[in-house]
Each structure stands twice: as structure tokens, then as C-alpha cells.
Legacy VTK file of the C-alpha trace (Angstrom):
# vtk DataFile Version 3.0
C-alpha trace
ASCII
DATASET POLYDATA
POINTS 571 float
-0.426 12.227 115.632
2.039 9.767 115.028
2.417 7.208 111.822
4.501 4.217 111.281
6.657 4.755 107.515
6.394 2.094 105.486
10.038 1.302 104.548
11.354 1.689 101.161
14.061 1.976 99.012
15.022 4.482 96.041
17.251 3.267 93.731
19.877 5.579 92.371
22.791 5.499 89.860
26.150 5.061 91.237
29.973 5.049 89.658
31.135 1.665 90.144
33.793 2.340 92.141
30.945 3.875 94.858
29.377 0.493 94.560
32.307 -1.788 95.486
33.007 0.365 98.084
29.618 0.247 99.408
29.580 -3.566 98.962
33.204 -4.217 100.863
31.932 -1.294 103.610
29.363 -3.770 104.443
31.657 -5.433 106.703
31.795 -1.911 109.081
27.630 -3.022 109.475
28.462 -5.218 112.913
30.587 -2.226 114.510
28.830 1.005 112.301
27.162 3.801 114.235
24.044 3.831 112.802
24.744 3.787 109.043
21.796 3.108 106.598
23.771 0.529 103.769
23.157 0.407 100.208
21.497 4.103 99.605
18.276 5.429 100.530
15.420 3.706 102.146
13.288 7.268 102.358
10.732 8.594 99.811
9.669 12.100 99.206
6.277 12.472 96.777
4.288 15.501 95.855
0.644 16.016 96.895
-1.700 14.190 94.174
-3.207 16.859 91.953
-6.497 17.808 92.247
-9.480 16.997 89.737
-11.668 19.041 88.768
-15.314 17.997 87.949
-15.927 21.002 85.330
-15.613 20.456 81.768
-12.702 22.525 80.994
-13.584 24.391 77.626
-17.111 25.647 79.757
-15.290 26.388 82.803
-15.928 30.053 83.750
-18.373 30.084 86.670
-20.484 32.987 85.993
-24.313 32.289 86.400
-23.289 29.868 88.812
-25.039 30.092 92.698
-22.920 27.776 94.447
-19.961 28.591 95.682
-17.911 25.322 95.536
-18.898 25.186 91.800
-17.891 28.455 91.282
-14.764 28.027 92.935
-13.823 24.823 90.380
-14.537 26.300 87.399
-11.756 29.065 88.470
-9.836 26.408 89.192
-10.499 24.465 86.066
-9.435 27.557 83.872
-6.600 28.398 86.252
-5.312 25.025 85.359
-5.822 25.455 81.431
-4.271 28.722 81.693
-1.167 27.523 83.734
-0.253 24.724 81.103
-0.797 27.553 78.322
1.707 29.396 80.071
-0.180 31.972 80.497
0.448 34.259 83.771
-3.356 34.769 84.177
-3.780 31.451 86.241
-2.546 33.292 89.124
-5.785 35.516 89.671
-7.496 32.803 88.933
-5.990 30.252 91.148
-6.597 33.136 93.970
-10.194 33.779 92.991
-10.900 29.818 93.570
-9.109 30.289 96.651
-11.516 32.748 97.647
-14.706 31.692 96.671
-14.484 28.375 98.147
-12.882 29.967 101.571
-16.470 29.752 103.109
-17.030 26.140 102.132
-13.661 25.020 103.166
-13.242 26.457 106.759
-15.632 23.649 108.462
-14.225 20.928 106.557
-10.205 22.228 106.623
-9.366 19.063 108.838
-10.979 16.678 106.608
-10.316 15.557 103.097
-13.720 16.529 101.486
-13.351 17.566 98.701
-13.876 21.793 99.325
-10.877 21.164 101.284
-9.250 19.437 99.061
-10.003 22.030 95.967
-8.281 24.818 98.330
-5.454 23.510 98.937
-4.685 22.760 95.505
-5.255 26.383 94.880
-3.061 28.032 97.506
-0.542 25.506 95.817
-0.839 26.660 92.247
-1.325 30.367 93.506
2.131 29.959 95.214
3.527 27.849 92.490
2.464 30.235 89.542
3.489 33.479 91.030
6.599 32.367 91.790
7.166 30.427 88.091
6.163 34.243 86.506
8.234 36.328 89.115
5.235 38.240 90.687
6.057 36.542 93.944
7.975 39.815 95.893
8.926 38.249 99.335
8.712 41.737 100.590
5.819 42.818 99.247
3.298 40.411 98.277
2.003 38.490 95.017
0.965 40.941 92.323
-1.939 39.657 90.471
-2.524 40.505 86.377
-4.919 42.522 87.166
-2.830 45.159 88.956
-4.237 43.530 92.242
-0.904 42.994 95.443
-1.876 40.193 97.680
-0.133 41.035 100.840
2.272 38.339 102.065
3.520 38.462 105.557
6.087 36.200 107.675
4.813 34.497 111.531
7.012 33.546 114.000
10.304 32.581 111.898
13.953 32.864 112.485
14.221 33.195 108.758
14.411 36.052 106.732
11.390 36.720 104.190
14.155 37.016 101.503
15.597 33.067 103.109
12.247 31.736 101.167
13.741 30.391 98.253
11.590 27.115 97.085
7.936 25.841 98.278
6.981 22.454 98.123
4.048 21.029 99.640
4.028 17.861 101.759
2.774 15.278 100.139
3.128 12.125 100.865
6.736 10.601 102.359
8.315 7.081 103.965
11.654 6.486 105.316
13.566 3.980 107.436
15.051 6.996 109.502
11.756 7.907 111.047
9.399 6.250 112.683
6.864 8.849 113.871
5.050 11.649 112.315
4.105 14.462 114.385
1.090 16.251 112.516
-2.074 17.438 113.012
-5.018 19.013 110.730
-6.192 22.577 110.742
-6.234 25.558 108.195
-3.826 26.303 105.537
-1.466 23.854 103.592
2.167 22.031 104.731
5.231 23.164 103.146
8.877 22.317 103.610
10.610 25.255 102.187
14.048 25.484 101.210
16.474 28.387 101.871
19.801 29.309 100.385
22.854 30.435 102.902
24.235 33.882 102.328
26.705 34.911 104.801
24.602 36.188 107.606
24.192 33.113 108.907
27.698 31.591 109.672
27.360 27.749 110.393
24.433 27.326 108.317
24.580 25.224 105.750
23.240 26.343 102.003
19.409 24.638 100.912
18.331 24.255 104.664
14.558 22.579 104.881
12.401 23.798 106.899
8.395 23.721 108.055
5.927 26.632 106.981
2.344 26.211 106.940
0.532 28.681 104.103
-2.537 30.137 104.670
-4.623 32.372 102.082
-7.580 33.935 103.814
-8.907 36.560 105.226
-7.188 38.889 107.736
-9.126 40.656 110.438
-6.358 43.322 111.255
-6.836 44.226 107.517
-10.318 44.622 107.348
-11.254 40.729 106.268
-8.597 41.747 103.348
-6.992 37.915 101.834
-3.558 38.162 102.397
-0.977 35.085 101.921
0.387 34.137 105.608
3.225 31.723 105.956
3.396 30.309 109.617
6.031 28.685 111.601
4.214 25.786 112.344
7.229 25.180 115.045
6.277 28.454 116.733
2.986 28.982 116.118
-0.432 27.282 116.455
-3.204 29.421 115.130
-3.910 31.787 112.473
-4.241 35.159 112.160
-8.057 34.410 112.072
-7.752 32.791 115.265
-8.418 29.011 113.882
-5.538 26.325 114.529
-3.327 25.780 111.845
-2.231 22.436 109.558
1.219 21.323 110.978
3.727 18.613 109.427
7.102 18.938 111.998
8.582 16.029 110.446
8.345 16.734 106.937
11.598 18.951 106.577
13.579 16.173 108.249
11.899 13.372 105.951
13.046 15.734 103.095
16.681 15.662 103.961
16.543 11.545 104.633
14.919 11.498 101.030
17.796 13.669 99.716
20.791 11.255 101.306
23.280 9.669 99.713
26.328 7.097 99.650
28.545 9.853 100.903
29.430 8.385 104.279
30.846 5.465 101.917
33.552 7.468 100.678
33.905 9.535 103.707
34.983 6.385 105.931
37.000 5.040 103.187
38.466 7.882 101.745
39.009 10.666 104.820
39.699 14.204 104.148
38.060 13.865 100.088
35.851 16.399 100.805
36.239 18.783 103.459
33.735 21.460 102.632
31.108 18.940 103.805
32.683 18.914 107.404
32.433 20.742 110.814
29.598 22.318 113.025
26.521 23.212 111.399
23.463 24.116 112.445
19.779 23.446 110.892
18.730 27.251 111.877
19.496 30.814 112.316
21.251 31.095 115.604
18.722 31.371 118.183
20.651 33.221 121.820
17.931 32.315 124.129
18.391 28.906 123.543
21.335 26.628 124.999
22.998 24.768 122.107
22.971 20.892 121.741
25.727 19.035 119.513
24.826 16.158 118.076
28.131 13.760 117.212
27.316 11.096 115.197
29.254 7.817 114.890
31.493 5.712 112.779
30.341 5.159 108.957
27.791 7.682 109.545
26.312 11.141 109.252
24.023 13.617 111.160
20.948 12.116 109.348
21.533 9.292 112.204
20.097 11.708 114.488
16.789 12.394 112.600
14.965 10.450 114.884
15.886 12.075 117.766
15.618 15.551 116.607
12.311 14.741 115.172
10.874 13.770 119.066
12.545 15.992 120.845
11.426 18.818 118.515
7.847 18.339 118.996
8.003 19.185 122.551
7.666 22.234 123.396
9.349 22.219 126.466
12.692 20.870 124.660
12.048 23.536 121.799
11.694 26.702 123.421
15.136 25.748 125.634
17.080 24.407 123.256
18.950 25.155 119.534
20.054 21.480 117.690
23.614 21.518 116.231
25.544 18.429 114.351
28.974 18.242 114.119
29.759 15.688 110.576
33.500 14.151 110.364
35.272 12.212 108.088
35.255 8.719 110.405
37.655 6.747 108.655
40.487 9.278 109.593
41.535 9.314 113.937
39.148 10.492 115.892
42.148 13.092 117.796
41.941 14.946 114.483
38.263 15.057 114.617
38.392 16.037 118.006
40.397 18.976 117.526
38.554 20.117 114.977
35.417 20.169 117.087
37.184 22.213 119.689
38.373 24.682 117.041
35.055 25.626 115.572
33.558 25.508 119.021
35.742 28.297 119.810
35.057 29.992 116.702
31.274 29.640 116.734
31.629 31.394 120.483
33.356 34.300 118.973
31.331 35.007 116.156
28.146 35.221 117.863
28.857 36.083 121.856
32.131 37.544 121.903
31.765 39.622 124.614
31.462 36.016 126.431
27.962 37.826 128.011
25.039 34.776 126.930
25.083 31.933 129.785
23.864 29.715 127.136
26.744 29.737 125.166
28.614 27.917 128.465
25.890 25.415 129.088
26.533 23.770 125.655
25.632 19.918 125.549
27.113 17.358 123.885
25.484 14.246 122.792
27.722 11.384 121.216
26.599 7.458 119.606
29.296 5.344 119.641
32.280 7.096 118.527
30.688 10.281 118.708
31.054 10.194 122.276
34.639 9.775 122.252
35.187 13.130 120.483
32.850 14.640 122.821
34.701 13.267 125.542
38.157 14.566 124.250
36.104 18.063 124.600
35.821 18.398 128.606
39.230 16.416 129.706
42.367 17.582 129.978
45.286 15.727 127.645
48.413 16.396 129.853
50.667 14.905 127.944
49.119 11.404 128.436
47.983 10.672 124.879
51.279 11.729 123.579
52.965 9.521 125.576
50.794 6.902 123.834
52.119 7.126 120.901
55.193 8.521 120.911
58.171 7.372 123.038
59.960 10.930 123.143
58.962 14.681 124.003
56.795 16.633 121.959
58.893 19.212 121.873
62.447 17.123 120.486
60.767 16.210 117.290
61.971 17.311 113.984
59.393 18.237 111.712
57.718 21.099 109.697
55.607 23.988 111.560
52.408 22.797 110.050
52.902 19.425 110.922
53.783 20.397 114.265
51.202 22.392 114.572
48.313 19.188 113.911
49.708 17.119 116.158
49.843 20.055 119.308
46.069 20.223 118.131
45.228 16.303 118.003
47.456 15.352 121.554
47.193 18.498 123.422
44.152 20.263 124.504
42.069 21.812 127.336
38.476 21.303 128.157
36.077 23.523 126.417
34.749 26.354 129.167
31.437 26.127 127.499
30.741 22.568 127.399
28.828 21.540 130.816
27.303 18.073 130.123
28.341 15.201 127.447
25.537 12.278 127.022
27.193 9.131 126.134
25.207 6.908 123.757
26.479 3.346 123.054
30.155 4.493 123.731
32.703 2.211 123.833
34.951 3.645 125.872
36.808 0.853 126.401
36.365 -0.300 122.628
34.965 -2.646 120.592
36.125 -6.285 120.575
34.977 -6.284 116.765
37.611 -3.633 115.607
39.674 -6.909 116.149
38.034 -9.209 114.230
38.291 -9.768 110.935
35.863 -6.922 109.696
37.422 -4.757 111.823
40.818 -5.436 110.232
39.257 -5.578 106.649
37.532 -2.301 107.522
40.831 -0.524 108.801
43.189 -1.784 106.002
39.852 -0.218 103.422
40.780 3.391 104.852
42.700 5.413 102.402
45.058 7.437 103.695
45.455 11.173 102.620
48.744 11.823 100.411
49.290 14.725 102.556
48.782 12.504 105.732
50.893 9.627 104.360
53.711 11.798 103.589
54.051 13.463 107.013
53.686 10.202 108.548
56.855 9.216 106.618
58.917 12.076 107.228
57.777 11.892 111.077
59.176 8.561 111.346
62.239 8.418 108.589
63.658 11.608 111.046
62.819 10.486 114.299
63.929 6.964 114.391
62.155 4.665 117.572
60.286 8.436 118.736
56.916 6.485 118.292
55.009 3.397 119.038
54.138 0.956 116.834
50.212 1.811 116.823
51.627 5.022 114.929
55.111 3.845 113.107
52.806 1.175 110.694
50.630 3.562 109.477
48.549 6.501 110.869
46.084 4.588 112.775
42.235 4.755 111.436
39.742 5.439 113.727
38.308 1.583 113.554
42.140 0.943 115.100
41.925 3.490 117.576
38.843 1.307 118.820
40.306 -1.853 119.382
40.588 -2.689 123.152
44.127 -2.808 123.383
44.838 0.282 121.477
47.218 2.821 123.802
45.624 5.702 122.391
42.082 4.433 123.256
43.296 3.516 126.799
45.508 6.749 127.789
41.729 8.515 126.558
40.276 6.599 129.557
42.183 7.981 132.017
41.827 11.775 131.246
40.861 13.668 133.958
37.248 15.501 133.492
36.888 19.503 133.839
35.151 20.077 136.822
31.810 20.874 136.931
30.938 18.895 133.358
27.889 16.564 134.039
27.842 13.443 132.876
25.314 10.966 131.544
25.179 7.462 129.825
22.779 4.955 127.541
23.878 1.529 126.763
22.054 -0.461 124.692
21.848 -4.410 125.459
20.489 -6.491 123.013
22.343 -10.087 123.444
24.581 -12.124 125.452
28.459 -12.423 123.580
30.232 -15.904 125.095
33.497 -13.476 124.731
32.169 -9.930 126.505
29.012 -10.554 127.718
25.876 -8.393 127.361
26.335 -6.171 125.001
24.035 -4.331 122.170
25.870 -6.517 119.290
29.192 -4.470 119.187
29.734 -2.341 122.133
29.572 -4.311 125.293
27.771 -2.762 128.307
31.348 -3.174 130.407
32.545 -0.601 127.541
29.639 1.244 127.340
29.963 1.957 131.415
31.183 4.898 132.763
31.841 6.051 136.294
30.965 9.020 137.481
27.682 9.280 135.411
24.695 10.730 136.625
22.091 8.289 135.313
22.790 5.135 133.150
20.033 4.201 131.594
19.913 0.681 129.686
17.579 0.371 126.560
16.845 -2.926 124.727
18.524 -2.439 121.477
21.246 -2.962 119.405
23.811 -0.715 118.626
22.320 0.676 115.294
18.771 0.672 117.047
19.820 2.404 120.026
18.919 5.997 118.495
15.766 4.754 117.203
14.596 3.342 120.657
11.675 5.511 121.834
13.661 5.037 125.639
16.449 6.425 124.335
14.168 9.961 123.300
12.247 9.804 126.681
16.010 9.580 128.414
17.334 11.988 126.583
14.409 14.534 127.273
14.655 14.406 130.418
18.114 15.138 130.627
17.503 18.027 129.071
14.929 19.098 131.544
17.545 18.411 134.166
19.883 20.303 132.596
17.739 23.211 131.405
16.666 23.618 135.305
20.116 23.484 136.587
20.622 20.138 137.264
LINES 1 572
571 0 1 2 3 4 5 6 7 8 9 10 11 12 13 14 15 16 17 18 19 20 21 22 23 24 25 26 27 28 29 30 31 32 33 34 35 36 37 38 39 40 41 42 43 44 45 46 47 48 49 50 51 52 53 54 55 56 57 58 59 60 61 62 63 64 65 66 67 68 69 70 71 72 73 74 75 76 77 78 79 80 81 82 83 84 85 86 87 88 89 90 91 92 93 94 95 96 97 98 99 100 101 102 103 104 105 106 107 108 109 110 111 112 113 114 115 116 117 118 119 120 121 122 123 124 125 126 127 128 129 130 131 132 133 134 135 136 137 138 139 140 141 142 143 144 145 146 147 148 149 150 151 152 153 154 155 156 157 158 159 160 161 162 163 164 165 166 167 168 169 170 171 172 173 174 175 176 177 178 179 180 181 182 183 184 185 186 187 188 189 190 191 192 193 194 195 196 197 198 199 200 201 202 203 204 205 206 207 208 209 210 211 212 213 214 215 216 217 218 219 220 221 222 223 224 225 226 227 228 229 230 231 232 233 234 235 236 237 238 239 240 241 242 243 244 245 246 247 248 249 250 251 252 253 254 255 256 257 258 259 260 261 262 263 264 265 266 267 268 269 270 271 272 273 274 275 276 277 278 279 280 281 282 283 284 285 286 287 288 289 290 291 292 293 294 295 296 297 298 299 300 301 302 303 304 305 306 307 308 309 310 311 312 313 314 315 316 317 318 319 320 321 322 323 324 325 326 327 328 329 330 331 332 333 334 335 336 337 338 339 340 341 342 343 344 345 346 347 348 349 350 351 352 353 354 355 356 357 358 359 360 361 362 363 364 365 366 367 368 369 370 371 372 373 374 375 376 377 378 379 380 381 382 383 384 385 386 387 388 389 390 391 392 393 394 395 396 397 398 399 400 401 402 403 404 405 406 407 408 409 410 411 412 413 414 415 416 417 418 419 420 421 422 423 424 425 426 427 428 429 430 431 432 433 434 435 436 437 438 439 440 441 442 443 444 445 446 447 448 449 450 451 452 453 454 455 456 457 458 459 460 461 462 463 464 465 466 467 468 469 470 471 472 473 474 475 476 477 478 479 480 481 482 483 484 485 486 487 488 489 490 491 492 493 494 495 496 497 498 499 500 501 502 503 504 505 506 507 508 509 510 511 512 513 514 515 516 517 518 519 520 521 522 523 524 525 526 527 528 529 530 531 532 533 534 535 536 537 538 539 540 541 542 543 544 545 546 547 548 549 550 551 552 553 554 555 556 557 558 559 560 561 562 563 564 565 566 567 568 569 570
């Protein structure tokens, strides 16, 4: 099922010195990557509570034949109970649950109103137990009365102990996603949120993710009601053999309702934060899967790629093959840096979980890059020689005076190999011959913006006060931003071009043309499709978008699924 979001806004506070710099970042807008200015435009609401029709101070249900009635008034005085604080609302919450399971089974899919009445009890039985700690991940929910529900875990790559917060879908919008892939059945959404401890490197902490809950009964147990928490990702029916409710897209509407101005003061103010940086991944690392990398572009983050994710996750054929990662830089900065860093934790991430080098996944990574995303990919599967040096620098590497550290970044950032594991880089709206608007004016106004780190600035000086005329201009005036590194005529940007591939690395391409430019032609408003052109792709496929649009397109999903199919076939 898919739904159109309505697009919205949520207002937030902000210092004012993160609201100038979102107002003068503005002018990145023509050449950004798929930036959302100005905050949020993504909403995330609860589900609206449920009413009961029973007069609260009568509510008990006893004398009462019908089952849907008897099954309110629980509810009712589960609800009085609950705002008593009083720990009893959880049996009671469970016994409306229960009595109104027979009522609510041919009506799950609908919003009548037995369905409606159990799902707001398998909410407050989930939210009460765990409010008054009787919620044992392990073992089950123990009741007042003495009573364990059994809980039990289907089809996750979590841990039971990884189930840290539940909150039910309710309603949400945002401007990052345009379909919704649901459908009705038993049991009730959640998006729950996990915490990080160390066994799973690469994850980041508070992780969203999809369960569907289910309390009912459980034929292996004898028709026993045990609480079931399915991976609606993984699994379709219940343990009763009915289908089950399923909201994919909610955990990624979640994290677009949680975003921020961050990618403001990343692109202005490179390196401020550095914890927030590097490969991550949304799940447990998953071995039978090959590994995608998402690179997103400049002024961005990886909640550009929601989209994406969110269609390609819904098919199964993508899901079962493949494992999402996101790489997230600091974009004011060089992209070399960026670059290098990418190659480092790519070798790291190899070594921590197939060092014995014995899962042919781990060397069919892909890469997918926007804009300048897909120049750091590209710096992953090309050897440098010394051909990037020897864009910037007039002398040999290995005659310059400076400190081992320093040394030691710019090895990293000008000479590399190709990554053995990376076997296919998908080029989305790449300039790889730049972008005539890191010339113009708000390019310039964009570059000049870019902070430079103190501990950047400072090797920069000593570099060049004790190697007089060892480099080029693009590097002498200041350590070049990554908007500079963009503009056509950049050496840096054109020694990239002529870096010779790894064998045996596939490649593919989508431009995006959207209008005519009297000064470059067809172009998707700041990457023209000359730029965007690459020989020695596979397939170049050309969507009707602009650059910001391109990842939104619904050609750019159905290109990039097949791809994958390609690729997960051999191809």
C-alpha cells in the first residue's frame, strides 16, 4: 500500500548563530546534494487514544454476556488504574486483550471499533509493564497476580535484551518519503528503539526499527496468550497462522522526524564533531548478505537516502541479498580526506567481522554515491599513482618537511589503492567533471563560509612557510573546501578523472536532466549531463529530475533495483 505524506514542517528552537548559518547556507541550495533547508519538514504522532463507552466508576464487567462489553469495562478500569498509578492496570489491560480476542480477529484489518479497543490494549499492556518494571525481555510480563505472560522474539537480528523503547505507529508525514509500504493484519505497529552496546561494532546507539506485537493465543502452547513481537521485515504471519499488521516505513519516518540542522554546521564548520562520522550501519551485521554503502552528497546526510532505502527495502528480492550501510562526512572539509577515511574503516569493518577474508560477500561490496558521494566512492576502486599529488604539489612527496602525523594525512588523502572488496560503484548525479556553479557566486560565498579546523589551518601554514613554491596555488591559499575541489577547472578534480579503475569494478551511472543551461547545456540544475557522463559504464540511465529530486525519482529506485539484481546474479 502506498500513501502520498502530506508535507509539513516542525518548528524547533535554534541558537542564533545555527540560524544565520542556515540562512547564508541557503546559497549551497542550487549545487546541495539533496539537503532539506530550514529544519524538519517530517512529523511523528502517537496513535489517538482509545474511548471507552463505559462509565468509568461502574466499569467492572461482571454480569456482563457480551464479550466486547466485557472487554471495555477492563479496559475502562485499566485506564483509571494506570493514571492512579497503580500497577494493577497491567492484568487488566491483558484481560481486555483477551476477552475481546474473539471479536477482534475478523475485523483486525479494519478500524471497527473491537479492533480498535485491542490495540489500545496490547499498547497499554506493553506500555504499563514496562513503566512498573515487570516487562523481563527474557522472560515475559509478570502480571500482579503472580500470572508470567510469555514473551518471545520472531525472525530478528536483534537481541531480546536490544528492545529498549516501544512506540506504536501512529500517524506520521515527511518531505523525505513519499510512499508508505503497509498493509493490515493482526497485531499492532511498533518502531522500537535499541541502545548500542559493543557487540555490534558500526552500529550506531538508539537504532529504529519495525516490530509488529501480537498478544494472542499460541497453538504450540496449548492456545496459551503469549506476547509475540514479529519482524515484520522477515516475517508475514503469526504464530496462529493469520498475516500480520506491517508498517516498513515507519522506523525510517521516525529518524526523518528526529533530524536536525546538523548538516548546517557540518558543511560550515568540518571536523566539529567527529563522533557523528564514518560507516554505520542501521542493523546487526547480517554475513549472508552483500553490503551496500550509501554516500551521500554535499550539505547533506544519510537521511537523503531514506527514500531509497525505504523502496528498495520492501522488496524482498533486494532484502534477502542485501545489508544497507551509510557512510556520513563532514562535506565542507576535501573530499581526499573523506575518501581516506572511507577506505580506512572499510578495511576495518572487513577485519572485525571476516577476518579470515572467507565470506564472498564481504568482496562484492557496492557503492552507491549522489553527487559528491560518488566522487569518494570513486577514489575507492582507482589507483592514485602519484597523479593527485602532482596536482597539488609541485615537488615529491617524499622531500617535504613536515611532522609524522601530518605526513601521515596527506600519504592517506593522495595515495591509495583500490579497495579488494569493492566490485561495483553506482554514480548518481556525479559531477565528475564538476559543477559550473562552484564558480559562481554561491559557490564562492559557499567556499569562503567553510571554517577551517585550527588544527588544519596550522599544518597548512607550516606546510607552506617550510616548503616554499612545493605546492600549487589551489592548495598554497588555503586548504581547498570541497565546493572548490568541484569547480571545473580545479587540478585536483581533473587529475581524479584520469585515475585508472581496478579491474574487474563494474560500473554504473544516473543523470538527472531537468533543464536546458545556455552555458552547459542539459543538465539537472547543477550537474550537467556532460559531467554527469562517464565512460566505461554499464548502463546510463537518464531520469527527469533535478539534482535534489534525483533520489526521490521513482526511476531512479526501479534503476537502482535492478542493478542490484544484476549484481546479486553475477552480473
Amino acid at each position: 500500500m502506498e500513501t502520498d505524506f502530506i508535507l509539513t514542517r516542525c518548528a524547533r528552537p535554534r541558537t542564533r548563530w545555527r540560524f544565520l548559518c542556515a540562512i547564508l547556507a541557503s546559497s549551497v541550495c542550487v549545487m546541495s546534494s539533496g539537503c532539506v533547508l530550514f529544519g524538519s519538514h517530517s512529523h511523528w504522532y502517537a496513535p489517538a487514544p482509545y474511548e471507552t463507552t463505559v462509565n468509568f466508576l461502574a466499569a467492572d464487567g461482571e454480569g456482563s454476556a457480551d464479550a466486547l462489553a466485557a472487554a471495555e469495562s477492563q479496559y475502562a478500569v485499566a485506564r483509571e488504574a494506570d493514571e492512579a498509578g497503580n500497577a494493577s492496570c497491567i492484568d487488566r489491560y491483558y484481560a481486555a486483550a483477551v476477552q475481546v480476542w474473539p471479536a477482534y480477529v475478523p475485523v483486525a484489518t479494519t478500524e471497527e471499533r473491537p479492533a480498535e479497543l485491542y490495540r489500545a490494549a496490547v499498547q497499554g499492556f506493553i506500555e504499563s509493564a514496562n513503566k512498573y518494571g515487570r516487562f523481563n525481555r527474557a522472560a515475559g510480563v509478570l502480571l500482579v497476580n503472580g500470572q508470567i505472560v510469555p514473551v518471545a522474539f520472531r525472525g530478528f537480528v536483534w537481541r531480546p535484551e536490544d528492545f529498549a523503547t516501544f512506540m506504536p505507529v501512529g500517524a506520521y508525514e515527511s518531505s523525505r518519503l513519499q510512499n508508505r509500504y503497509a498493509s493490515a493484519g493482526v497485531g499492532v505497529p511498533y518502531v522500537v528503539l535499541t541502545t548500542n552496546p559493543p557487540r555490534y561494532p558500526f552500529v550506531r546507539s538508539s537504532q529504529p526499527f519495525a516490530a509488529t506485537a501480537v498478544l494472542g493465543p499460541t497453538p504450540a502452547m496449548g492456545g496459551r496468550f503469549t506476547l509475540q513481537f514479529y519482524d515484520p521485515l522477515r516475517t508475514t504471519v503469526s504464530e496462529g497462522g493469520a498475516p500480520i499488521a506491517k508498517d516498513l516505513t515507519a522506523p525510517l519516518a521516525y529518524a526523518a522526524s528526529q533530524e536536525n540542522d546538523d548538516w548546517v554546521v557540518n558543511f560550515l564548520r568540518p571536523g566539529h564533531d567527529d563522533t557523528l562520522d564514518g560507516l554505520h550501519m542501521h542493523e546487526p551485521f547480517q554475513p549472508q548478505k552483500i553490503p551496500v554503502v550509501l554516500i551521500h552528497g554535499l550539505a547533506s546526510d544519510p537521511l537523503t537516502w531514506l527514500q531509497l532505502e525505504n523502496d528498495l527495502r520492501a522488496q524482498p528480492a533486494i532484502f534477502e541479498r542485501y545489508q544497507f550501510w551509510y557512510f556520513r562526512y563532514d562535506t565542507g572539509g576535501p573530499f581526499l580526506g573523506s575518501a581516506a577515511r572511507l577506505r580506512r574503516e572499510l578495511a576495518t569493518i572487513h577485519q572485525v567481522y571476516d577476518p579470515a577474508r572467507c565470506n564472498p560477500n564481504m568482496s562484492r561490496i557496492v557503492l552507491i554515491g549522489h553527487s559528491m558521494g560518488g566522487l569518494v566512492g570513486q577514489l575507492q576502486v582507482t589507483y592514485s599513482g602519484d597523479t593527485v599529488w602532482q596536482a597539488a604539489a609541485t615537488q615529491p612527496f617524499n622531500t617535504i618537511l613536515t611532522d609524522p602525523a601530518t605526513r601521515a594525512e596527506l600519504a592517506a588523502a593522495f595515495f591509495f589503492q583500490p579497495s579488494p572488496d569493492v566490485t561495483r560503484v553506482v554514480y548518481i548525479a556525479t559531477p565528475h567533471q564538476g559543477s559550473s556553479d562552484a564558480t559562481r557566486f554561491v559557490g564562492r560565498l559557499s567556499s569562503a563560509m567553510v571554517e577551517e579546523r585550527p588544527i588544519a589551518e596550522a599544518r597548512r601554514e607550516q606546510l607552506v612557510r617550510d616548503n616554499p613554491d612545493a605546492f600549487r596555488e589551489e592548495v598554497r591559499r588555503r586548504i581547498p573546501t570541497s565546493v572548490d575541489l568541484l569547480e571545473p577547472d580545479s587540478l585536483i578534480l581533473q587529475s581524479t578523472q584520469r585515475l585508472p579503475y581496478r579491474q574487474g569494478v563494474a560500473l554504473n551511472t544516473i543523470i538527472g536532466d531537468y533543464r536546458w543551461a545556455n552555458s552547459w547545456g542539459p543538465s539537472d540544475g547543477v550537474v550537467s549531463i556532460e559531467s554527469a557522463s562517464l565512460n566505461g559504464s554499464q548502463t546510463e540511465a537518464t531520469v527527469d529530475a533535478r539534482h535534489t529530486g534525483v533520489l526521490r525519482n521513482p526511476e531512479t529506485s526501479r534503476e537502482v533495483s535492478a542493478i542490484l539484481m544484476w549484481h546479486a546474479v553475477g552480473n
